[in-house]
TITORDO-850625 format. One record per residue (C-alpha): x, y, z. Coordinates in steps of 0.001 Angstrom, whole numbers, padded with zeros to 6 digits, always signed. Each point is the difference from the previous one (the first is absolute). Layout:
BEGIN
XYZ...
END
This chain:
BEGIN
+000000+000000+000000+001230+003304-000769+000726+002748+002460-000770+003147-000278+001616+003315+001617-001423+001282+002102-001546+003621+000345+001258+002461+002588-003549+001728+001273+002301+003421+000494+000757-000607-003996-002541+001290-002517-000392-002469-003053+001628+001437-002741-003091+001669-002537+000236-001071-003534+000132+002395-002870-002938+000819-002097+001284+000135-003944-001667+000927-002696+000154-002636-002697+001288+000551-003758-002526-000525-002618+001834-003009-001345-000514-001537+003568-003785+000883+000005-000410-000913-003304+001417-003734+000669-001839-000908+003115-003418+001762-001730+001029-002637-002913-000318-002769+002831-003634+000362+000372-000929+000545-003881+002372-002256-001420-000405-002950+001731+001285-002081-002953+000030+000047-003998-003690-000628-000064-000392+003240+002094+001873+001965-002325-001865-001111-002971-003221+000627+001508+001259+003661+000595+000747+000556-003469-002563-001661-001583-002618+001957+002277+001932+002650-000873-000773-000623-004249-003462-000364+001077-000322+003305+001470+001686+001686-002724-002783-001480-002150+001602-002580-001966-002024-002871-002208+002897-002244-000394+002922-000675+002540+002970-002569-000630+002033-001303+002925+003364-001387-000804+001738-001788+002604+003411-002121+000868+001019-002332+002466-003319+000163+002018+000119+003568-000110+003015+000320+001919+001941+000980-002976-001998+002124-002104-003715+001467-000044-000658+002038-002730-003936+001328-000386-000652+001842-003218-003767+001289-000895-001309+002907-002582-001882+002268+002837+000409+003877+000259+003749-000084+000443+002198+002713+002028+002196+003060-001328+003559+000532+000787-001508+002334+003234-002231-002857+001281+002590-002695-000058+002562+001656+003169-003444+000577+002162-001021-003585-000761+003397-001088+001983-000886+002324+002925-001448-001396+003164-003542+000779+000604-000802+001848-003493-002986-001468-001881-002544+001101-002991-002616-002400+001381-001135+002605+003063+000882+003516+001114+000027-000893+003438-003314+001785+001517-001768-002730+000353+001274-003751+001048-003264-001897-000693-001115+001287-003640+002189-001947-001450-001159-001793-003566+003968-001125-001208+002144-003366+000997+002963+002322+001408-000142+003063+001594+002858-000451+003042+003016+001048-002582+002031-002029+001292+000152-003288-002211+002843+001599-002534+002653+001505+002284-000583-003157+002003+001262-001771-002633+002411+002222-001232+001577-000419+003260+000482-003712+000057+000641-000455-003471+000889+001375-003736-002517+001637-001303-000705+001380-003319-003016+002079-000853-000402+000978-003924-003083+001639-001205-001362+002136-002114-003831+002279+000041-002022+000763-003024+001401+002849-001814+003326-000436+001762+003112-001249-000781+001562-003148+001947+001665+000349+003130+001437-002478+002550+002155+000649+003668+001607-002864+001985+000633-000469+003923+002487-002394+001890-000077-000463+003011-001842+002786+000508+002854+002069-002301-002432+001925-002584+001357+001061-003289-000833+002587-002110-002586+000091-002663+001066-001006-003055-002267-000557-003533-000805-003564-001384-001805-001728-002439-003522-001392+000140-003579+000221-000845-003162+001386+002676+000317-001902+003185+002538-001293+002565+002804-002304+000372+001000-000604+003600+003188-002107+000160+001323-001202+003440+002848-002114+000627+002044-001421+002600-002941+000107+002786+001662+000112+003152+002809+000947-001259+000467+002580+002753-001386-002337+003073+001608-003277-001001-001234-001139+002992-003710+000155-001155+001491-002422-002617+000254-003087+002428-003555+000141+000766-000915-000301-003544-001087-003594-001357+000494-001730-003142-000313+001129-003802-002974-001857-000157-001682+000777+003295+000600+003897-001248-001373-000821-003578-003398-001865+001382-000104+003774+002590+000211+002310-003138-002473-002053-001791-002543-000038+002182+000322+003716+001081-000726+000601-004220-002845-002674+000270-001479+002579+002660+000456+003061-001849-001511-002013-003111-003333-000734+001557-000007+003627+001442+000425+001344-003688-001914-002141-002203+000722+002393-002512+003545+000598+000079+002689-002051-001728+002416-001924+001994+003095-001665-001507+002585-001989+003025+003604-001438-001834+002895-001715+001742+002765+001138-002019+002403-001738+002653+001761-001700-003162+000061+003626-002339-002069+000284-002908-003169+000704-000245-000420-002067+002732-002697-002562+000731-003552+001245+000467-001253-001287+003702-004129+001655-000556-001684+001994-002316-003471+001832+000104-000765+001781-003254-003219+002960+000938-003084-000972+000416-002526+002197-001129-003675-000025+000713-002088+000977+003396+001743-000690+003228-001923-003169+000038+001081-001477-003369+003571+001659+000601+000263-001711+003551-001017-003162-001327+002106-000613-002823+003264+001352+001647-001296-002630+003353-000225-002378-003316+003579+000994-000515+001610+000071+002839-002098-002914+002507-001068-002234-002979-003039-000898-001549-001206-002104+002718+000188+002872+002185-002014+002089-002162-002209-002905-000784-000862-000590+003576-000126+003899+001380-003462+002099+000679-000084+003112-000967-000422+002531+003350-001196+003502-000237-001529+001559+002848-000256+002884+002018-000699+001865+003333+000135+003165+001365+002844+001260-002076+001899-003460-000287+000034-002022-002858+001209-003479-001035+000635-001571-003266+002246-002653-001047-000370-003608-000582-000410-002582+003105+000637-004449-001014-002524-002452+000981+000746-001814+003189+000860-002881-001687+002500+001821-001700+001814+000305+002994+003515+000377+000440+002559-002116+002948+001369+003334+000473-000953+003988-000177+002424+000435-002985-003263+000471-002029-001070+003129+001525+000539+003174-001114-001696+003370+001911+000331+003467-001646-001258+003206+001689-000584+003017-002622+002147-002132-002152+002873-000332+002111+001270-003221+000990-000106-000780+004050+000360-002596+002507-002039+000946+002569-001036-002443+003075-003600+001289+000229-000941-000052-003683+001597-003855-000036-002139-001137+003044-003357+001566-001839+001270-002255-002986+000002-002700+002373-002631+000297+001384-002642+000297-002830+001413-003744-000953-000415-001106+003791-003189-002266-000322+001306-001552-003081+003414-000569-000130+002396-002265+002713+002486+001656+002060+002766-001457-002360-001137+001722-002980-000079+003527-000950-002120+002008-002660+001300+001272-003314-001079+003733-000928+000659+003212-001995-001276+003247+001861+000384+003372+000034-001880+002453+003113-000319+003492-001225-000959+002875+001916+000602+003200+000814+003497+000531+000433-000851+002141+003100-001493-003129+001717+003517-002334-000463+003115+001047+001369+002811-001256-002296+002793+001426+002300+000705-002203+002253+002938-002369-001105+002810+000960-002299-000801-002514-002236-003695+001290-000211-001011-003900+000070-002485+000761+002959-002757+002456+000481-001864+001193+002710-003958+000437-000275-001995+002569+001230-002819-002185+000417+000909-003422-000339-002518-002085+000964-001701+002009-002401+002522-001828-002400-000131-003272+001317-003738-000176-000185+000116+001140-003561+002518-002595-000761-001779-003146+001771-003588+000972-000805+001057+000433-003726+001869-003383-000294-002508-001999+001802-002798+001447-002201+001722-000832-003054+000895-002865+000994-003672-001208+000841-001374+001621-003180+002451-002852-002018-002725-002372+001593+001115-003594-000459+002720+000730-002549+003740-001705+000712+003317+000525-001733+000559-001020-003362+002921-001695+001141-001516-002881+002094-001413-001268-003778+003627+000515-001406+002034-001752+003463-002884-003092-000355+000659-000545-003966+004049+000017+001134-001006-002475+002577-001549-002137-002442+002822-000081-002873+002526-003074+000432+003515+000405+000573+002287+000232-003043+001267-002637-001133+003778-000785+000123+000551+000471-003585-001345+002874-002322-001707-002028-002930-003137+001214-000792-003129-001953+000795-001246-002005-002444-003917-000706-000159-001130-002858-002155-003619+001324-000195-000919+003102+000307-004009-001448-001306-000457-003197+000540-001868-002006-002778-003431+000082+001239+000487-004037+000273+002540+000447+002123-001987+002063+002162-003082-002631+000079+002538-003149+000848+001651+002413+003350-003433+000505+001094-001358-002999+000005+003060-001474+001759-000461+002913+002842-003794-000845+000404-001123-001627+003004-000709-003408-000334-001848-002170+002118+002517-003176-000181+002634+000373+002849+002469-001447-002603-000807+002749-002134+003020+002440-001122-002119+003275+000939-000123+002269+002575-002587-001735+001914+000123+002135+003350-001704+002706+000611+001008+003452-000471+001877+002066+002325-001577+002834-000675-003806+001024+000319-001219+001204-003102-002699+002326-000681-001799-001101-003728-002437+002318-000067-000186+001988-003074+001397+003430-000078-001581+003354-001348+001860+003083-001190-001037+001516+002972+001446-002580+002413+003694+000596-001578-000116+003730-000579+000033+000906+004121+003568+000789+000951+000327-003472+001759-002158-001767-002643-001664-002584+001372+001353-003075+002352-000036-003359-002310+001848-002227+002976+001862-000555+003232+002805-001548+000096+001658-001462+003612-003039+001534+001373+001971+003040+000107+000282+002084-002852-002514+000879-002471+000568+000396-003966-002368+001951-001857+000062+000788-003344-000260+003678-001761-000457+000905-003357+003898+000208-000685+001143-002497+002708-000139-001632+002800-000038+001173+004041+001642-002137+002674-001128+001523+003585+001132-001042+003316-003155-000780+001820+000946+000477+002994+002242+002859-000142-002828+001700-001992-002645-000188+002716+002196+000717+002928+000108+003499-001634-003726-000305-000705-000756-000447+003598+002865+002365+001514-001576+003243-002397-003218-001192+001488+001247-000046+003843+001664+003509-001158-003484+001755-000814-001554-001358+002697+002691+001688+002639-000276+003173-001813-003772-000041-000465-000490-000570+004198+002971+001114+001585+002646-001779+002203-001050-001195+002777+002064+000590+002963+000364-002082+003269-000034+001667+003434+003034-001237+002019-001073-000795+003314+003321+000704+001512+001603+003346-002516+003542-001186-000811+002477+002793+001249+002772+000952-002627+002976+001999+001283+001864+002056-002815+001854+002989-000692-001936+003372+000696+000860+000742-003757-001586-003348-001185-003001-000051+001984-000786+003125-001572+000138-000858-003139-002294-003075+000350-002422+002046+002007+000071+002590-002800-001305-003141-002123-002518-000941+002471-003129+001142-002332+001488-002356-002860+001100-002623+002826-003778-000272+001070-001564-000635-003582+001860-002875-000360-000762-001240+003420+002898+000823+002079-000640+002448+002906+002130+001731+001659+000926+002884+002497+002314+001563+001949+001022-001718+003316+002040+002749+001475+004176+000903-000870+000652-002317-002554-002087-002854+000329-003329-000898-002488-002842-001731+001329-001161-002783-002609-004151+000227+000441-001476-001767-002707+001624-002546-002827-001412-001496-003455-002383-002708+001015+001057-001201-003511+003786-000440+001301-001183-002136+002814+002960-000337+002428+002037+003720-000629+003734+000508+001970-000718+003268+000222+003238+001291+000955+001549-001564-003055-002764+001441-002512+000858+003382+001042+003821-000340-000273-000796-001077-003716-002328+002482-000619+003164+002350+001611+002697-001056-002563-001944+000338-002881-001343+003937+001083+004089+000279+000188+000449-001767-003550-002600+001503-001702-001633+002419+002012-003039-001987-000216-001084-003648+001020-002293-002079-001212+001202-002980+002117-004099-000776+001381-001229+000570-003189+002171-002856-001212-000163-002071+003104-004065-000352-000319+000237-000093-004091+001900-003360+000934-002109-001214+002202-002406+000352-002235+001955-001724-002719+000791-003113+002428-004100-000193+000481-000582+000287-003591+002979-002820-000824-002469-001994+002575-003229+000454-000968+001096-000114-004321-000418-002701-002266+002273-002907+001476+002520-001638-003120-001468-003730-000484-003992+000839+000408-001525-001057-003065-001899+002905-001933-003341+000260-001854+000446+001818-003434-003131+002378+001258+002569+000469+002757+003019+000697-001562-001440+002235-002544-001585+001952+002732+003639+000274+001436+001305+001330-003339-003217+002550-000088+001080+001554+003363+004014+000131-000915-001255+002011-002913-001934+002209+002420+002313+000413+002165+002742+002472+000691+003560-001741+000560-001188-003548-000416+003344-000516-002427+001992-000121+002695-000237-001748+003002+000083+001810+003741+003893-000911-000206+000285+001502-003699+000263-003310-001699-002166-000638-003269-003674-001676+000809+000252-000793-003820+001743-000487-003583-001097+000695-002998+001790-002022-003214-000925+001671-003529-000815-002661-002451+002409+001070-002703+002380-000482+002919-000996-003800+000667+000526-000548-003392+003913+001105-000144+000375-002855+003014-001115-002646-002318+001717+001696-003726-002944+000971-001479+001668+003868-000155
END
């Protein structure tokens, strides 16, 4: 252990100096906080090309980024006075300083290019309509003069070296590749913010022209059809395939964007991407409303796939708050949340009994055999049988009533339904149910295919929307305790449960204060039957300091109610009538979220007949 000296008490400790710092100084820790890595930088610049109205923006990179970043675009460009003021701490076009919260640009802090002319070589060429071409370079945080160049309307913003200057930020980068996926996923962003703007990404790590990593060409069209073709782009088709359209609004909020099926879920939220007023955030409280809408019909292990952007005022949303402007602060967020959760869920019920495309497609992969070992074409000796051929195989598949007969002489495993079919029958969504097969899943047939459904998956959501508009139509029922349970907390926590009391007591938990710190637990849902009170609250605690919001009894009672409706469903192995399983398939029709089951898995499968027919080489 090491000793220390030790302090005379008739000696004053010496008092430390109080410097002023150089710019170059200021300018490399501010470059700490903006420039975390080379993704950070290129998000700068980019944002930068966007605010200087640009349509098309290419971002060359090499060696993850660490080497070179160069982002050229064709917006408004700077003259030979602008460029020395861009390089100055704190000087901006995007606001003139009088007021913080109006602000309708992706920068605004001025910080972003003498940050990076501080930790790296930087080269900024550009040139304004009517103007000739200028460029100036900094090292270091060394500025040179102005000096002309060469090049059309736009920018070119060249930096080299990052870190250059703090080579010890350079042991906390990763790998090429780790950098690469960072930078290409901070243009993916910007890409679904501006459907309409052009994005080119190149690794020109090896010199050239380099290799191109993602394109986006501009979309034109309404925000809708702009959104959804750039989504198309950038998520894939299934995405878009599988995403509702969400536009609403309230008081001064609005949503729009695209939100996936549940059972286009993802295993992880790498799916989700939040905008507010176009700029792209990561913000804990607009997450957990995300989350929250798919609560009743997605597990805990999966996580919803979406595409939205909040606008509003800008002098409701405080942008200023992180250096990296990657978290807001609401004025009103529960205001927000609402919005977000009420809009999602609405949609979501409004799709009715619809699943994700994808379920077909994963079933049909299912289905197709292995490939074989070597690569020689199949090679089919009939593709139409001779119609005597046809006579002699069905004859020998006929039941006969000899046991020594060849046939099939069991019964089948399946029940089948021959009743004839009308037009009308097929044409319903589901079509109608034509047999049962293991006495748990249904096939019906539709006009272009068939429909396998999960009987008993299908009903336990049946039965759980049922059990769901039956608490909401009466209430929840709470249970007096006889004895209250006493909860002792924090002064500052009890508060803020008590200040959720109202809310608390809807869902059948009451509560009050109990003097100092300590709640008094009156009343609990007579739906939860046995409650650990002291344990509910906790929960209900961590998420207010998550989220700022909890819907932990919410959830709790939506899962009892999805254990009773698992119960009381359709059990796998009961035999069905076909009055009864048609019945079923009128009701999933009918019936919002009946695609998914209550743990977001599909209640159902639908197989297009042209598909069937690729299995077997017809197509």
């Amino acid at each position: 252990m090491q000793s220390h000296p030790k302090i005379s008490p008739d000696s004053a400790p010496q008092r430390p100096t109080i410097r002023q710092l150089d710019e170059s100084a200021i300018n490399r820790i501010a470059a700490g906080e903006v420039v975390e890595r080379p993704a950070s930088a290129v998000k700068e610049l980019v944002e930068n090309a966007l605010d200087a109205g640009a349509r098309r923006i290419t971002v060359d990179y090499a060696e993850g980024g660490k080497r070179l970043i160069r982002v050229t675009d064709d917006g408004c460009g700077m003259s030979g006075d602008d460029l020395p003021l861009a390089l100055s701490r704190h000087a901006t076009s995007k606001i003139d300083g009088s007021d913080l919260l109006n602000i309708h640009s992706f920068g605004f802090r001025g910080e972003a290019l003498p940050s990076l002319g501080a930790v790296g070589r930087l080269t900024i060429s550009s040139r304004a309509a009517g103007e000739g071409g200028v460029m100036i370079a900094v090292s270091g945080g060394r500025m040179e003069p102005v000096r002309p160049a060469a090049l059309p309307q736009g920018t070119v913003v060249e930096l080299r070296d990052l870190f250059f200057a703090t080579p010890a930020r350079l042991k906390f980068m990763r790998s090429d590749r780790a950098e690469a996926q960072a930078i290409g996923e901070v243009i993916r962003r910007l890409a679904l913010a501006e459907p309409e703007v052009g994005f080119v990404l190149r690794d020109v790590s090896g010199g050239g022209d380099g290799r191109v990593m993602f394109r986006a060409d501009p979309e034109q069209g309404d925000f809708f059809g702009a959104l959804h073709a750039r989504v198309a782009g950038v998520l894939g088709r299934d995405f878009a395939e599988n995403a509702l359209p969400i536009d609403a609004e309230r008081e001064g909020l609005r949503l729009q964007g695209f939100a996936a099926l549940p059972t286009y879920s993802r295993g992880s939220s790498a799916a989700q991407y939040l905008f507010v007023n176009g700029r792209p955030v990561a913000d804990r409280m607009l997450f957990g409303a995300l989350r929250a809408a798919y609560m009743d019909v997605l597990s805990r292990d999966r996580h919803p796939a979406a595409v939205l952007n909040l606008q509003c005022d800008p002098q409701s949303v405080d942008v200023n708050v992180h250096p990296a402007k990657s978290e807001v602060r609401f004025r009103e967020p529960a205001l927000a949340r609402g919005l977000i959760v009420s809009a999602l869920r609405h949609a979501l019920a409004e799709a009715g009994h619809r699943a994700s495309s994808t379920v077909g497609a994963e079933t049909l992969g299912a289905f197709r055999p292995e490939p074989a070992a070597d690569t020689a074409p199949r090679v089919y000796q009939m593709d139409r049988p001779h119609r005597a051929a046809i006579s002699r195989l069905a004859q020998f598949q006929a039941p006969e009533a000899s046991s020594h007969s060849f046939g099939f002489a069991e019964a089948p495993s399946a029940r089948t339904e021959p009743a004839p079919l009308t037009e009308a029958d097929i044409a319903r969504p589901l079509g109608a149910a034509r047999a049962q097969l293991h006495e748990n899943y249904i096939v019906a047939q539709t006009r272009d295919g068939m429909i396998l459904v999960d009987q008993h998956a299908a009903h336990e959501r049946l039965v759980y929307e049922r059990l769901k508009a039956q608490r909401d139509g009466s209430g929840i029922t709470a249970q007096a305790l006889l004895i209250p349970e006493i909860v002792e907390l924090s002064p500052q926590e009890a508060a803020q449960l008590l200040e959720l009391a109202p809310d608390l007591a809807a869902l059948g938990l009451g509560i009050e204060a109990f003097g100092g710190g300590a709640i008094a637990v009156r009343e609990t849902p007579a739906l939860l039957g046995q409650v650990d009170a002291e344990a509910l609250l906790r929960d209900i605690l961590d998420d207010l300091a998550d989220i700022g919001r909890s819907d932990r009894l919410q959830a709790r009672m939506d899962a009892v109610l999805s254990r009773m409706a698992c119960h009381g469903s359709v059990r796998s192995g009961r035999q069905m009538r076909a009055e009864e399983m048609n019945a079923l398939l009128r009701e999933m029709e009918a019936t919002p979220l009946s695609g998914q089951c209550n743990h977001g898995r599909p209640t159902y499968v639908e197989l297009k007949l042209a598909d069937i027919e690729r299995l077997f080489g017809r197509r």
